[in-house]
Backbone and ligand atoms as CSV (ligand in chain L), in Angstrom:
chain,resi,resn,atom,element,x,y,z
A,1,UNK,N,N,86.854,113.703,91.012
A,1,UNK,CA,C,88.053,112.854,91.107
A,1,UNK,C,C,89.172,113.442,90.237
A,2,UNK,N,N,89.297,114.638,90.589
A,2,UNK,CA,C,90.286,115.487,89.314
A,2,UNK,C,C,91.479,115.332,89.590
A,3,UNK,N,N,91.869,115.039,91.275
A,3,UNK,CA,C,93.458,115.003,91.472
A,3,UNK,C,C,93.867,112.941,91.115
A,4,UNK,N,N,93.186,112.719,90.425
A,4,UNK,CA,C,92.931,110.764,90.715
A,4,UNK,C,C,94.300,110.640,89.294
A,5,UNK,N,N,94.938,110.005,89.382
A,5,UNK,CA,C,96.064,109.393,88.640
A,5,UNK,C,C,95.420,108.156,88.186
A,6,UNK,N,N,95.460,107.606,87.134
A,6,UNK,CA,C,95.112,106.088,86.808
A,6,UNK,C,C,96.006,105.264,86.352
A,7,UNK,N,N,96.275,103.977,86.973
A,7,UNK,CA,C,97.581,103.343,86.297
A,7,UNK,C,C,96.438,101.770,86.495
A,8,UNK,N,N,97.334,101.292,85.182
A,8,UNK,CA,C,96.431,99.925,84.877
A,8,UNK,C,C,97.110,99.546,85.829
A,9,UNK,N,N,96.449,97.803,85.713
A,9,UNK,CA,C,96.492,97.044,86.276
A,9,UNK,C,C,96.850,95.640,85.734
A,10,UNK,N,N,98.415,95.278,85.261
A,10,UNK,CA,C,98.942,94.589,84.326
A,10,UNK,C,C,98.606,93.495,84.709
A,11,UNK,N,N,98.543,93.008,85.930
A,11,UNK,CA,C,98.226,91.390,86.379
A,11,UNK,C,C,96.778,90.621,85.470
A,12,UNK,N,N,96.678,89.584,85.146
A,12,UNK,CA,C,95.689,88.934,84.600
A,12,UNK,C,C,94.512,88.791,85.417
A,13,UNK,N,N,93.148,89.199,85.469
A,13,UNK,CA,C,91.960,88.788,85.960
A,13,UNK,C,C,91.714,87.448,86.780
A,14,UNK,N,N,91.583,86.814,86.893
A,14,UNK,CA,C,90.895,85.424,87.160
A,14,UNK,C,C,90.001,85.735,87.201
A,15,UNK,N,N,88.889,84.645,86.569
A,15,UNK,CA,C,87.305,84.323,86.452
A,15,UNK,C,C,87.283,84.388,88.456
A,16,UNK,N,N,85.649,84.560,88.704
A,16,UNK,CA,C,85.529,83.962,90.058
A,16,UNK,C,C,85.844,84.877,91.027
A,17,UNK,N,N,85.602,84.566,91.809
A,17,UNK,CA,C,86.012,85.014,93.445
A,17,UNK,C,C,87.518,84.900,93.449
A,18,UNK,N,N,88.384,85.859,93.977
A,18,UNK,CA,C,89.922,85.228,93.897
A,18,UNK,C,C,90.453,86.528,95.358
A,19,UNK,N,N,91.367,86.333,95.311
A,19,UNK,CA,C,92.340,87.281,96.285
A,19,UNK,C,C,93.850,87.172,96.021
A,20,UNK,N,N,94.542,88.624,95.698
A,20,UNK,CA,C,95.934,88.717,95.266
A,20,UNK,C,C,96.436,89.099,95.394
A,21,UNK,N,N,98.059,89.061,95.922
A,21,UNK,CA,C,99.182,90.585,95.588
A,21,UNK,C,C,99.222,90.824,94.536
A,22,UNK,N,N,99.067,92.142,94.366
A,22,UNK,CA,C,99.783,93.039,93.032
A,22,UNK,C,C,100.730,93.756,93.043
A,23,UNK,N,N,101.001,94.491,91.951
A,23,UNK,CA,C,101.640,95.677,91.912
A,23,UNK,C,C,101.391,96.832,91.282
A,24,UNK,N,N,101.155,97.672,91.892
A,24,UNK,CA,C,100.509,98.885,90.714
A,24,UNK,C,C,101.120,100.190,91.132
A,25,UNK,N,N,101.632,100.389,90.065
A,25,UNK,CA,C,102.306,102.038,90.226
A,25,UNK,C,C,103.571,101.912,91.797
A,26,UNK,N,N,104.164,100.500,91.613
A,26,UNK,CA,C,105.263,100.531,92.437
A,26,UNK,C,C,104.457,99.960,94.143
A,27,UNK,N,N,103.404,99.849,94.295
A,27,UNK,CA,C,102.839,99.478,95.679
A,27,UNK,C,C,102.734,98.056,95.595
A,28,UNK,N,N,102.543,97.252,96.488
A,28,UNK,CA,C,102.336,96.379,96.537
A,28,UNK,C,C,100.821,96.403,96.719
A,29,UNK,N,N,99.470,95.894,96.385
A,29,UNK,CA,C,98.222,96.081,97.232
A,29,UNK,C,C,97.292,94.736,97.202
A,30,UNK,N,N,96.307,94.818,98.040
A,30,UNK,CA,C,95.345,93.148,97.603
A,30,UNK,C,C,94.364,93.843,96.984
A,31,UNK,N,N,94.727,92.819,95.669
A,31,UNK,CA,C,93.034,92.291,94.787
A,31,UNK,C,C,92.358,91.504,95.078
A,32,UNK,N,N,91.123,91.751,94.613
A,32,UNK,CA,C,90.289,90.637,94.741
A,32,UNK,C,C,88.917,90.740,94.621
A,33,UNK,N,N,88.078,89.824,94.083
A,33,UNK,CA,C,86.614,89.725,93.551
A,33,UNK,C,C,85.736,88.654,95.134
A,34,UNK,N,N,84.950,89.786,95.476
A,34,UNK,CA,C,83.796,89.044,96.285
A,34,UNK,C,C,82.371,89.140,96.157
A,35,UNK,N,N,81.769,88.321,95.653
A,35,UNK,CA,C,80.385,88.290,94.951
A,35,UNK,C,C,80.338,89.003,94.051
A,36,UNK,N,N,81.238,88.913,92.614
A,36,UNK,CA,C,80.870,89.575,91.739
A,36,UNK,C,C,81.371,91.126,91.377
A,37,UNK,N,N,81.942,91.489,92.656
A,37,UNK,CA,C,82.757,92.601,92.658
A,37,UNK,C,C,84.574,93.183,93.380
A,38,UNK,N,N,84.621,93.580,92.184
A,38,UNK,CA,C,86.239,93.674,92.276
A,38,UNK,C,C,86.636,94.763,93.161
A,39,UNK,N,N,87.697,94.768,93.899
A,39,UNK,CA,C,88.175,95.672,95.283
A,39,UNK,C,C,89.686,95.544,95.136
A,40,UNK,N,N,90.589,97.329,95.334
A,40,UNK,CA,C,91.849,96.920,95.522
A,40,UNK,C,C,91.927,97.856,96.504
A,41,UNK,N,N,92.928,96.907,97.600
A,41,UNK,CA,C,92.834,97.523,98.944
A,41,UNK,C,C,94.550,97.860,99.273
A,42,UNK,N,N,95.007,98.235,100.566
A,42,UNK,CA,C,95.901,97.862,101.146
A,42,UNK,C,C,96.550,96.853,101.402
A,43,UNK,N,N,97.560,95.946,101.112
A,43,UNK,CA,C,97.842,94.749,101.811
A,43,UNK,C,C,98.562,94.557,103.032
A,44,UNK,N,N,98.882,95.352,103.872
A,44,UNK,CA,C,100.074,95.230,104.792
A,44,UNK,C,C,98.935,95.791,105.984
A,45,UNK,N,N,98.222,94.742,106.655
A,45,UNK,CA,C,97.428,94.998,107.891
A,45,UNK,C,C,97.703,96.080,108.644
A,46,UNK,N,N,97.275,96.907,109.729
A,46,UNK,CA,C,97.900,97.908,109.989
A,46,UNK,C,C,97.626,97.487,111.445
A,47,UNK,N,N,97.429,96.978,111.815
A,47,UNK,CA,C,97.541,96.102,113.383
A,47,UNK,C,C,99.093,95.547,113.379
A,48,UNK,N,N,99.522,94.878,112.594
A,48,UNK,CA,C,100.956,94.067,112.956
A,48,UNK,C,C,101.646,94.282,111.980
A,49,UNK,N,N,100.473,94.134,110.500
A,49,UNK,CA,C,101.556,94.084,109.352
A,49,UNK,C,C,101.798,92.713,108.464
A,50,UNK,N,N,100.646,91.862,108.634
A,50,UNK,CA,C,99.842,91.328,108.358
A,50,UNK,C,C,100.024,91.410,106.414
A,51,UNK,N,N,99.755,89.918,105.855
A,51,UNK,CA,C,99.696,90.319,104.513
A,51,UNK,C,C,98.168,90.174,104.455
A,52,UNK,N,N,97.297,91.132,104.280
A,52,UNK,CA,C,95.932,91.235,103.954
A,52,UNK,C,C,95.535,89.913,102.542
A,53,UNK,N,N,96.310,89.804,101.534
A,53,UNK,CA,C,95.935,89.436,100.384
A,53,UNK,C,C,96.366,87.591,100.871
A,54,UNK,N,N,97.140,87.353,102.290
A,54,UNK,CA,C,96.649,86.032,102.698
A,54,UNK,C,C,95.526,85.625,103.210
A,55,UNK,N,N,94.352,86.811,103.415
A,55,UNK,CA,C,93.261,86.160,104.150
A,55,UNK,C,C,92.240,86.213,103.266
A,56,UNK,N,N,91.017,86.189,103.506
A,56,UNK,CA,C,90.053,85.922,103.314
A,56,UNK,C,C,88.654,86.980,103.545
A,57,UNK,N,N,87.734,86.798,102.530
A,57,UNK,CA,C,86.441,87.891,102.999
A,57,UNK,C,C,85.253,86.825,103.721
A,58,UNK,N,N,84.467,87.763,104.134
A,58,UNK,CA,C,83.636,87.252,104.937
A,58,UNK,C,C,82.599,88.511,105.497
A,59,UNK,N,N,81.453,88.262,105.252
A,59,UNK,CA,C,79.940,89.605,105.236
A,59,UNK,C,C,81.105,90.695,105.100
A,60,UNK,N,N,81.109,90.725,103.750
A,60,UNK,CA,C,81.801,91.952,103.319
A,60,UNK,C,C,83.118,92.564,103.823
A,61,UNK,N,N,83.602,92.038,104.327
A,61,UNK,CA,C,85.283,92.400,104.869
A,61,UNK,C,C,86.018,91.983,104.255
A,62,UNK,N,N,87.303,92.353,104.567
A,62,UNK,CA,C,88.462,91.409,104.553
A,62,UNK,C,C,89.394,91.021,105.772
A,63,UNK,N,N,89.671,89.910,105.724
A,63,UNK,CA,C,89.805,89.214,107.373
A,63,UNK,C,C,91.321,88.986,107.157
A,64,UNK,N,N,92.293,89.329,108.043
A,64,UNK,CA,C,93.616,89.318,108.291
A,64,UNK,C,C,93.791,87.884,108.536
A,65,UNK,N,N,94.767,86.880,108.358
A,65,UNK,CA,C,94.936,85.744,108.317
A,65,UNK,C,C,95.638,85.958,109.669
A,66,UNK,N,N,96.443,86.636,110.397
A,66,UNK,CA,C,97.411,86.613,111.472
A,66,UNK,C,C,96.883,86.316,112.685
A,67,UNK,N,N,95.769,87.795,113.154
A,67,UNK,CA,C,94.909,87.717,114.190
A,67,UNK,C,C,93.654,88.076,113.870
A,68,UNK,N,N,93.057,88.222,112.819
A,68,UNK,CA,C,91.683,87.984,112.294
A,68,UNK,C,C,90.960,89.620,112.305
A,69,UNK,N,N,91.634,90.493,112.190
A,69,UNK,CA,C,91.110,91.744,112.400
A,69,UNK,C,C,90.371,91.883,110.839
A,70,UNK,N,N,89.295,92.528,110.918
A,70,UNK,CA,C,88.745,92.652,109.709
A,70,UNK,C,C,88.440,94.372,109.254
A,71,UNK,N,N,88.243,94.170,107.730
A,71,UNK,CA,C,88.111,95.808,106.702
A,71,UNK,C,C,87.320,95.941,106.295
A,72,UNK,N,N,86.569,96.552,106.044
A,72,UNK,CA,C,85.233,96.803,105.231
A,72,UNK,C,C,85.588,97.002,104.094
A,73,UNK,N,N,84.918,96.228,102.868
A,73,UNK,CA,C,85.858,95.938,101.647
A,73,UNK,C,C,85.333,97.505,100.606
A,74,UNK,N,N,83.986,97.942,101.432
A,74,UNK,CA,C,83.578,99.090,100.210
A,74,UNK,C,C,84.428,100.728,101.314
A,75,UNK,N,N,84.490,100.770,102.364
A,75,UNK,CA,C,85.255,101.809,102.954
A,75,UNK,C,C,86.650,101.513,103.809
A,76,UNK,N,N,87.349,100.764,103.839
A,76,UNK,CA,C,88.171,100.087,104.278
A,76,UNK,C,C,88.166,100.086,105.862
A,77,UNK,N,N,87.034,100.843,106.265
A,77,UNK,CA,C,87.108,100.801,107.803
A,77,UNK,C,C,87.353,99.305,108.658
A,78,UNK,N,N,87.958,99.356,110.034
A,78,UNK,CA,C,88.185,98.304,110.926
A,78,UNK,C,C,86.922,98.124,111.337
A,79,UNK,N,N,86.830,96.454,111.934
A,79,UNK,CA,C,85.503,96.402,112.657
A,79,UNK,C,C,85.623,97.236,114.007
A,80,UNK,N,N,84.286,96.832,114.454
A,80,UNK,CA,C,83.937,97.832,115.641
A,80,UNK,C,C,85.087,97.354,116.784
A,81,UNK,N,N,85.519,98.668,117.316
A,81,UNK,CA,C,86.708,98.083,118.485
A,81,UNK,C,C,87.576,98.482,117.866
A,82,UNK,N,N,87.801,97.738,116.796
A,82,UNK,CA,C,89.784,98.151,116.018
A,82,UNK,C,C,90.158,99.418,116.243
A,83,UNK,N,N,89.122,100.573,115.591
A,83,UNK,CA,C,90.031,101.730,115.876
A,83,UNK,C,C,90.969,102.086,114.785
A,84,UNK,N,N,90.876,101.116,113.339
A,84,UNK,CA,C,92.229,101.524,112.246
A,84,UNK,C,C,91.052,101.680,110.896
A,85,UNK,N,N,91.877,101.198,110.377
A,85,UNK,CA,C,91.591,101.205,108.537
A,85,UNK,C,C,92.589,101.255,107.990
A,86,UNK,N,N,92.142,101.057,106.675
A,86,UNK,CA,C,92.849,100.412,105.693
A,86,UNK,C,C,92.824,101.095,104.400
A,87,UNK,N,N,93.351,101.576,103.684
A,87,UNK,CA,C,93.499,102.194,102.258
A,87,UNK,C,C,92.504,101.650,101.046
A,88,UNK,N,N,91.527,102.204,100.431
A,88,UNK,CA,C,90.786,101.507,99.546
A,88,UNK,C,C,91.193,102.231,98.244
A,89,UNK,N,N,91.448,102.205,96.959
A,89,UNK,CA,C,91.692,102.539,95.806
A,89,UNK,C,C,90.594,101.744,94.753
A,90,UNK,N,N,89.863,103.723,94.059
A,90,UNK,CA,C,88.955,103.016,93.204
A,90,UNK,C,C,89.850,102.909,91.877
A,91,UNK,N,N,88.305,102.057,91.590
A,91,UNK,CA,C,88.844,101.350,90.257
A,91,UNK,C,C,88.005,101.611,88.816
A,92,UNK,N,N,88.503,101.448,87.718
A,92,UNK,CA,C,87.861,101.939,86.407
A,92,UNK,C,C,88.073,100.873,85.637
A,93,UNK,N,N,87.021,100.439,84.811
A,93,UNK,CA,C,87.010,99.232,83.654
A,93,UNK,C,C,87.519,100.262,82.416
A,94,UNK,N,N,88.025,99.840,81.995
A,94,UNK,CA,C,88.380,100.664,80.386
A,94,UNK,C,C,88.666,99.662,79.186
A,95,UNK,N,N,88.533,100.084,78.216
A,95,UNK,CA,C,88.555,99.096,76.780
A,95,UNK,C,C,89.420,97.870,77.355
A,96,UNK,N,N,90.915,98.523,77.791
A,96,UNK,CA,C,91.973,97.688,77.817
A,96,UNK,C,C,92.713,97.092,78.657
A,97,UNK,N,N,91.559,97.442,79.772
A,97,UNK,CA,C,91.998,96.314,80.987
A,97,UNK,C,C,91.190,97.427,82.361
A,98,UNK,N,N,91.522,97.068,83.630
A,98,UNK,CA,C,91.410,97.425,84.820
A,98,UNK,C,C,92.160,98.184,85.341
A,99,UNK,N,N,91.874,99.766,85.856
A,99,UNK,CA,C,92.884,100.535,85.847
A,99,UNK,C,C,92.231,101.545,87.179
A,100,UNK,N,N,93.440,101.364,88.274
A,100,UNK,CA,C,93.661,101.931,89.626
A,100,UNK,C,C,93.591,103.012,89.954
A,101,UNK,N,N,93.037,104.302,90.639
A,101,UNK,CA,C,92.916,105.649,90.700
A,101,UNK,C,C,93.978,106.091,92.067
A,102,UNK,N,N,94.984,106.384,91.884
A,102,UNK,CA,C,95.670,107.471,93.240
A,102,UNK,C,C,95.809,108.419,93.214
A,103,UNK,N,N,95.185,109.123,94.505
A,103,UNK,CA,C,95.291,110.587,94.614
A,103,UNK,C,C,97.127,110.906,94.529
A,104,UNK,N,N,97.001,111.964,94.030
A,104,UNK,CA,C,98.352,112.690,93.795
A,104,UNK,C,C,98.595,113.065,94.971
A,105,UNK,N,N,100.183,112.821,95.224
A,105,UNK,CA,C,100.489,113.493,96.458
A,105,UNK,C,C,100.942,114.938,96.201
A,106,UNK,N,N,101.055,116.186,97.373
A,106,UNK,CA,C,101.452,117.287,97.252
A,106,UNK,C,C,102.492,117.620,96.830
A,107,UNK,N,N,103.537,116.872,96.667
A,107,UNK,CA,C,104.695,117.510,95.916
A,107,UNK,C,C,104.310,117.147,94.432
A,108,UNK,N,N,103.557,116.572,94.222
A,108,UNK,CA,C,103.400,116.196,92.780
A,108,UNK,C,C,102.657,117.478,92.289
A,109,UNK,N,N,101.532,117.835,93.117
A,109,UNK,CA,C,100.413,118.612,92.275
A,109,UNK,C,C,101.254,120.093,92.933
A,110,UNK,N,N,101.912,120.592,93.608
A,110,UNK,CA,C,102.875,121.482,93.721
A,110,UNK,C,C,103.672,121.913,92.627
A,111,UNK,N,N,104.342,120.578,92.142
A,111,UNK,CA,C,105.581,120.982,91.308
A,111,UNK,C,C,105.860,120.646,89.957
A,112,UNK,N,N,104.669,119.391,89.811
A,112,UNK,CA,C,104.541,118.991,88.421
A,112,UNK,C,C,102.976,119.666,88.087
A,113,UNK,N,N,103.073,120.097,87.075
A,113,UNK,CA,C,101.230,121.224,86.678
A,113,UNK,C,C,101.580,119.976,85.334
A,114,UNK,N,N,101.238,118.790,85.472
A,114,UNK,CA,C,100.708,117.933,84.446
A,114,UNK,C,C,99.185,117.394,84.045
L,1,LIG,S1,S,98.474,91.587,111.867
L,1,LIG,FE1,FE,96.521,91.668,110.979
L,1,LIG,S2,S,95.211,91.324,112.631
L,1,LIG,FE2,FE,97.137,91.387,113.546
C-alpha cells in the first residue's frame, strides 16, 4: 500500500451501527458501522446518483434508498445484474482517531516525489 495517502477522519464516531456523509480530503463519502465493522465507501450511487449514505445495509451491502441497487460493503461490487460498483477506501485505526487511505493520482506521484 506504498502509493496509499492517509488523511484522518475529523467527524466524531458514533457508538453502534450508524451510516454518514463525510468529508475527507475534500470528497464527500458514506460512513458507516455494520455488525461491528467500520466501511468508507462512495456516496453518490452510480446508477442515477443516488446519495448512498441515505440508505441502508442489508446481508452485507449497501442498499441505495432511490431504486434499491445494492454494494458489497467489503469490495464495493454491484449485485448480480447491475454491472457497476462503487469505490471502497481502506481504513486505519491510529492513536488519534480513524484515518482514510487514497491512492495517489498520477500527476501527483509524477510531479510531486513526496
Ligand atoms: S440511483 Fe441508486 S439505485 Fe438508482
Amino acid at each position: 500500500m506504498a502509493d496509499l495517502r492517509w488523511y484522518k477522519i475529523e467527524e466524531q464516531i458514533p457508538e453502534g451501527d450508524f451510516i454518514r456523509q463525510v468529508a475527507v480530503a475534500g470528497k464527500k463519502l458514506c460512513l458507516l458501522r455494520n455488525e461491528g465493522k467500520i466501511y468508507l465507501l462512495q456516496n453518490s450511487c452510480p446508477h442515477a446518483g443516488g446519495i448512498l449514505s441515505g440508505g441502508w445495509c442489508e446481508k452485507g451491502a449497501l442498499v441505495c434508498p432511490i431504486h434499491r441497487y445494492s454494494y458489497n460493503l467489503e469490495n464495493g461490487r454491484g449485485a448480480e445484474g447491475q454491472g457497476d460498483y462503487i469505490n471502497t477506501y481502506p481504513l486505519q485505526e491510529k492513536k488519534d482517531g480513524l484515518y482514510a487511505g487514497f491512492r495517489q493520482g498520477l500527476f501527483r506521484r509524477f510531479f510531486h516525489k513526496d
